[in-house]
FIZANU-296192 format. One line per 10 residues: their letters; for each residue z, y, x of C-alpha. Coordinates in steps of 0.2 Angstrom, whole numbers. Layout:
N
A	Z/Y/X  ...
***
This chain:
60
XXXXXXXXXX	71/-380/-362  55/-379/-374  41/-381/-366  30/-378/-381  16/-386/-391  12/-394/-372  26/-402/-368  20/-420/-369  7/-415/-359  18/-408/-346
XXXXXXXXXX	29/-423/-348  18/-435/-345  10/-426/-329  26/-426/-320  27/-443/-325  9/-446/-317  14/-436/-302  32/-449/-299  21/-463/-302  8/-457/-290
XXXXXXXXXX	19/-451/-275  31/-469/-276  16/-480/-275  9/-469/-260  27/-470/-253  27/-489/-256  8/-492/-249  14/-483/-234  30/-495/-233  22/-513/-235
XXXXXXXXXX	4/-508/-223  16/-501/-209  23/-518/-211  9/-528/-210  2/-517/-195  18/-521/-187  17/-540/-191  -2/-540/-185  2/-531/-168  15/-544/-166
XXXXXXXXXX	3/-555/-167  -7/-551/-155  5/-546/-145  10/-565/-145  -10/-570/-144  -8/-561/-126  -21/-547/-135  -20/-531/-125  -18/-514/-131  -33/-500/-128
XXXXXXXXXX	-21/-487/-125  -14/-496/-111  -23/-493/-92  -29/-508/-85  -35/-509/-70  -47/-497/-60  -65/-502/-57  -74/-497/-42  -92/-491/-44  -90/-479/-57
***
């Protein structure tokens, strides 16, 4: 395959794109870990979750 006068620069760019979309892939990995470990953590505090109903209060 030639790519041309412009093939560094093409190499490099899908290079650049791999390097890109794995840390983005690897972020996503280790902070839905940590936001598991901290909801754990609250859950274990006795915190509540907002999207849970709680009870009703009159005089709304």
């Amino acid at each position: 395959m030639d790519l041309g006068p412009h093939a560094a620069f093409i190499w490099a760019s899908y290079a650049a794109f791999v390097a890109i979309v794995g840390a983005l892939i690897g972020w996503t990995f280790f902070d839905g870990r940590r936001q598991a470990a901290a909801l754990q953590d609250a859950d274990r505090r006795g915190l509540k979750r907002r999207s849970e109903p709680g009870p009703k209060q009159d005089g709304a």
